[in-house]
C-alpha positions in Angstrom: -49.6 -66.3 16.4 -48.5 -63.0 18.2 -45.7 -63.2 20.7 -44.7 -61.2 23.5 -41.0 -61.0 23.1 -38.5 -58.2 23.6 -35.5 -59.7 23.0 -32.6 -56.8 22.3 -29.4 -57.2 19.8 -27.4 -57.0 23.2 -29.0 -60.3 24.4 -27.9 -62.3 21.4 -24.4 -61.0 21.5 -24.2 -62.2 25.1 -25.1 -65.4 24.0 -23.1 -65.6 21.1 -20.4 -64.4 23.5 -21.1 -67.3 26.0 -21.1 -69.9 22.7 -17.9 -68.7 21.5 -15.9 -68.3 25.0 -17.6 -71.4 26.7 -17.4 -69.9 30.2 -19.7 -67.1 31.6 -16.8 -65.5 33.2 -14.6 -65.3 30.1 -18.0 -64.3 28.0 -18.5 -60.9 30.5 -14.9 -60.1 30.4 -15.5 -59.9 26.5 -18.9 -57.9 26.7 -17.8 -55.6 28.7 -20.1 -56.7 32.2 -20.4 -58.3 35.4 -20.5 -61.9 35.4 -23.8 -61.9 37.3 -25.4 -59.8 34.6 -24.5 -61.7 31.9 -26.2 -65.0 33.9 -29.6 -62.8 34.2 -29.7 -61.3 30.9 -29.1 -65.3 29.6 -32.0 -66.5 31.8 -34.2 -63.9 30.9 -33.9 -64.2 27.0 -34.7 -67.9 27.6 -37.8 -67.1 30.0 -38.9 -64.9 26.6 -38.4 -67.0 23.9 -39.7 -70.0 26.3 -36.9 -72.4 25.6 -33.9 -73.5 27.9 -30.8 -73.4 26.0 -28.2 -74.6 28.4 -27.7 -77.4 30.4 -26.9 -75.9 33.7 -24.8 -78.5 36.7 -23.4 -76.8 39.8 -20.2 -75.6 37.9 -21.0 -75.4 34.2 -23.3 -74.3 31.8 -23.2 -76.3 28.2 -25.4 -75.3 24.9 -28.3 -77.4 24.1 -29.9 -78.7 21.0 -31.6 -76.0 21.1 -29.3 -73.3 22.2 -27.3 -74.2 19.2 -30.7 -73.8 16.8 -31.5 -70.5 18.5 -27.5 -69.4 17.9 -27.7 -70.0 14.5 -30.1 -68.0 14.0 -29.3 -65.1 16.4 -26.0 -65.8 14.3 -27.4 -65.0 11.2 -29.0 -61.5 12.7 -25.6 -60.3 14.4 -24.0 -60.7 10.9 -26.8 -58.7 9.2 -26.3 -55.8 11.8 -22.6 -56.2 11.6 -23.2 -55.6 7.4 -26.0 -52.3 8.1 -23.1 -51.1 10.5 -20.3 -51.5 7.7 -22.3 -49.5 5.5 -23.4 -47.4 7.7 -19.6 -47.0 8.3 -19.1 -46.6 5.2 -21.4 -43.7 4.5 -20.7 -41.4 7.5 -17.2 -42.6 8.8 -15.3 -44.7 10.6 -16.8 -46.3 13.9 -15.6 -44.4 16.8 -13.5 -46.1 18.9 -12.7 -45.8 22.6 -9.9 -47.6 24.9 -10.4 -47.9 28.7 -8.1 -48.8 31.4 -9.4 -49.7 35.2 -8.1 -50.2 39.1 -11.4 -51.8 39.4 -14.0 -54.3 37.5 -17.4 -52.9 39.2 -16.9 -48.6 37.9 -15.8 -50.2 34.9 -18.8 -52.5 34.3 -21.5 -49.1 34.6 -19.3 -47.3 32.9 -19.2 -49.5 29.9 -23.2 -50.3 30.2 -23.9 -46.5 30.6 -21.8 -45.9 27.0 -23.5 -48.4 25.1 -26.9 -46.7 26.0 -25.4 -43.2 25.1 -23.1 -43.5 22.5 -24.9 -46.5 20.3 -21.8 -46.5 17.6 -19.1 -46.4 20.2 -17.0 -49.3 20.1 -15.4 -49.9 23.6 -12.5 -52.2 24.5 -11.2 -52.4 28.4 -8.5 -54.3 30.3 -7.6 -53.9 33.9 -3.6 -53.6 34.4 -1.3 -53.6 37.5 -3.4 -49.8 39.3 0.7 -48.5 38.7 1.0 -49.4 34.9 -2.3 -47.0 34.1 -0.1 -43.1 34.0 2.5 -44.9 31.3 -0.6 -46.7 29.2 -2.3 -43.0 28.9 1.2 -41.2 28.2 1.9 -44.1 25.4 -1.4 -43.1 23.5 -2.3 -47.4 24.7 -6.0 -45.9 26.6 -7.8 -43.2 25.8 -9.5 -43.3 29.1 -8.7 -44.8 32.6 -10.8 -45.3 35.7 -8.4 -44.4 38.7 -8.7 -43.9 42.8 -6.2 -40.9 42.6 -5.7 -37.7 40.4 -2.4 -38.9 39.0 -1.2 -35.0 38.7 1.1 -33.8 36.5 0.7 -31.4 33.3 -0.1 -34.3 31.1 -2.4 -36.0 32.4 -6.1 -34.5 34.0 -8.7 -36.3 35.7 -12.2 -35.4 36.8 -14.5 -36.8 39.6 -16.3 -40.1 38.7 -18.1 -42.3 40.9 -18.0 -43.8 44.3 -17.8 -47.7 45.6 -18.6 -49.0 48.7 -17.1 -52.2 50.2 -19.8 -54.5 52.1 -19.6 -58.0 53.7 -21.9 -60.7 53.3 -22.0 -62.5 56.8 -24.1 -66.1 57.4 -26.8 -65.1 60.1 -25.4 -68.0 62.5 -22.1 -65.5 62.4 -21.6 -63.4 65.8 -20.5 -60.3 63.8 -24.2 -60.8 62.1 -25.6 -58.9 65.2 -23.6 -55.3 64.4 -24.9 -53.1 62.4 -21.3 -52.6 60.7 -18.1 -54.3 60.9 -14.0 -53.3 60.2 -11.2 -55.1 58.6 -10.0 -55.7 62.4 -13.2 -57.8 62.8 -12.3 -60.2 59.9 -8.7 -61.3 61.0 -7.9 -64.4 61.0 -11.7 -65.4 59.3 -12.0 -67.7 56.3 -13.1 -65.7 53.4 -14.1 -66.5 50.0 -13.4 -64.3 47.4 -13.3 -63.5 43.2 -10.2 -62.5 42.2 -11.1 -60.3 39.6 -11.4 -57.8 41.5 -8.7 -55.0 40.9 -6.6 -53.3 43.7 -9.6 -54.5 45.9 -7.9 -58.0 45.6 -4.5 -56.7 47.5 -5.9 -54.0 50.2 -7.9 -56.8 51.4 -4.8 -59.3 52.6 -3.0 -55.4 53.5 -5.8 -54.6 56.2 -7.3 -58.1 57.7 -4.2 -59.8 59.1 -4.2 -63.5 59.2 -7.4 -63.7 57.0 -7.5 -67.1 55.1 -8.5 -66.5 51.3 -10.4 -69.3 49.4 -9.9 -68.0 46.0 -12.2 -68.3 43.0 -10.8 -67.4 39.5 -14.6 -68.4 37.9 -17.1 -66.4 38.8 -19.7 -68.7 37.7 -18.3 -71.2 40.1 -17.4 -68.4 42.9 -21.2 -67.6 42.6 -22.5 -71.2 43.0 -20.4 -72.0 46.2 -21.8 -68.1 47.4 -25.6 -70.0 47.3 -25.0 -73.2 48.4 -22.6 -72.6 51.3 -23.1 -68.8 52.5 -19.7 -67.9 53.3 -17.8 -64.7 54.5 -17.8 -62.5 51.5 -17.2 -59.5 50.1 -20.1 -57.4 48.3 -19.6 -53.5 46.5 -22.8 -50.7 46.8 -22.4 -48.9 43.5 -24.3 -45.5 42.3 -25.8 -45.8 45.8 -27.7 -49.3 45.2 -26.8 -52.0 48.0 -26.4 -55.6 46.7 -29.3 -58.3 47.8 -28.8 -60.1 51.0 -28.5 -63.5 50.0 -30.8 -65.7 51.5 -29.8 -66.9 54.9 -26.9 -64.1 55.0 -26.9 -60.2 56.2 -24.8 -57.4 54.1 -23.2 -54.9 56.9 -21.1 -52.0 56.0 -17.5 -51.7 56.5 -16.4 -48.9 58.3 -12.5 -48.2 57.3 -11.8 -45.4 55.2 -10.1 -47.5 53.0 -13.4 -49.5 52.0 -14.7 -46.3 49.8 -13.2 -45.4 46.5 -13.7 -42.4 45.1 -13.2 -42.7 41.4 -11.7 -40.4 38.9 -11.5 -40.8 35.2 -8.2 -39.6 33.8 -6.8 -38.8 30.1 -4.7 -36.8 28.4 -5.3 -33.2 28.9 -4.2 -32.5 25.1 -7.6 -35.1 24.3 -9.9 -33.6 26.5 -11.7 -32.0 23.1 -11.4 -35.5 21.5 -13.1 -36.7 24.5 -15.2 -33.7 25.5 -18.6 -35.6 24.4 -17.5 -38.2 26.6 -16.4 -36.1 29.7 -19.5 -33.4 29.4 -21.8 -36.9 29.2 -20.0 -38.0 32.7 -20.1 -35.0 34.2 -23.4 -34.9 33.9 -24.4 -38.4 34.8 -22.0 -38.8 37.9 -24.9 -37.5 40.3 -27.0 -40.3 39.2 -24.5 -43.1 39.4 
């Protein structure tokens, strides 16, 4: 029997990811992408192998009998890559690796999904510290590469243009401000508005700008994403290499017109690197238009 499956090694690390970390928001943090991708890419490996393998309630998502059969197996074919990369290693080097610090989860997410597709043998690792902690992580040799709203300046360190983000807001169509065609922080004062708190210096220029606003915080994105579908709050949503997020269903996405809600990104390093990471930086350079 012939099957029409194009399952990728990336797919089965997700879900090997999801198995070992038990949360989808704790699984994307480890593979390096946005909680919302992870939950597609999960769904669409089951829609081509044709078998569910989680049991799904409002606010979790558990392995199945099945799920566990299928992760043994994916199991066993992550360990045989893992073996033809240690050879591979073996022959021609030692795996490159790269270190990367953010302001910000969304440039960090392309960033890291763009590399992958690049630079297959690229191993990437990423946190995202206090924005004025980044300078002294470069200077200590800690990150090879950081994802920042400013050039820091200096003679150490350089940066170079990167990408742009736009901040959005979902609003319920029953909403006045639902009529506008684009709204400012003004607008949102003293509005209830839900919010993931992953979300970099994002997280405190929103309570700077909207006085009185009253946060309801989610620390899960899984869960934070449920509550988005079921109850269509005030929320905020992020345009990224120039593609506007989906209107949820019953909700409209309108622009926010402060200055403040655009970030220019720049990626910084240490100028004495920049022929360690000249692949890296000529590859950016290059692909910034698109993004």
């Amino acid at each position: 029997m012939w099957y029409n499956i194009r399952m990728e090694l990336i797919q089965l690390k997700q879900l090997a990811a999801v198995a070992k970390w038990g949360t989808v928001s704790q699984a994307a943090e480890a593979v390096h992408i946005s909680q919302s991708a992870l939950s597609r890419s999960i769904r669409k490996l089951e829609d081509e192998l044709g078998v569910s393998l989680f049991e799904r309630t409002k606010n979790s998502m558990t392995m199945n009998d099945d799920g566990m059969k299928i992760l043994a197996l994916a199991q066993a074919v992550l360990d045989a890559e893992e073996r033809l990369l240690a050879e591979a290693d073996s022959l021609s080097g030692r795996r490159r690796g790269l270190r990367i610090v953010t302001c910000a989860p969304a440039p960090l997410w392309k960033l890291t999904a763009e590399l992958s597709s690049a630079f297959p043998s690229l191993s990437v690792t990423s946190s995202m510290p206090d924005e004025d902690e980044i300078p002294a992580l470069l200077l200590s040799g800690k990150a090879d590469l950081a994802i920042v709203r400013h050039d820091i300046g200096g003679a150490e360190i350089s940066s170079e243009p990167f990408m742009r983000e736009r901040l959005f807001m979902q609003v319920p169509l029953s909403d006045p401000l639902a009529g506008q065609r684009e709204i400012r922080f003004q607008d949102l004062a003293g509005r209830e508005i839900h919010e993931y708190t992953g979300t970099g210096f994002w997280h405190a220029l929103h309570r700077e700008r909207i006085p009185g606003a009253r946060y309801i915080e989610y620390d899960d994105f899984m869960v934070y994403m449920n509550v988005l579908a079921s109850q269509n709050p005030l929320t905020f949503v992020t345009v990224l290499a120039h593609t506007q997020q989906e209107d949820r269903p019953g909700c409209v996405t309108l622009p926010i017109a402060d200055r403040e809600a655009a970030a220019d990104y720049r990626l910084a390093f240490l100028e004495k690197r920049r022929r360690d990471l000249g692949d890296i930086l000529d590859w950016a350079a290059r692909e910034k238009e698109r993004w």
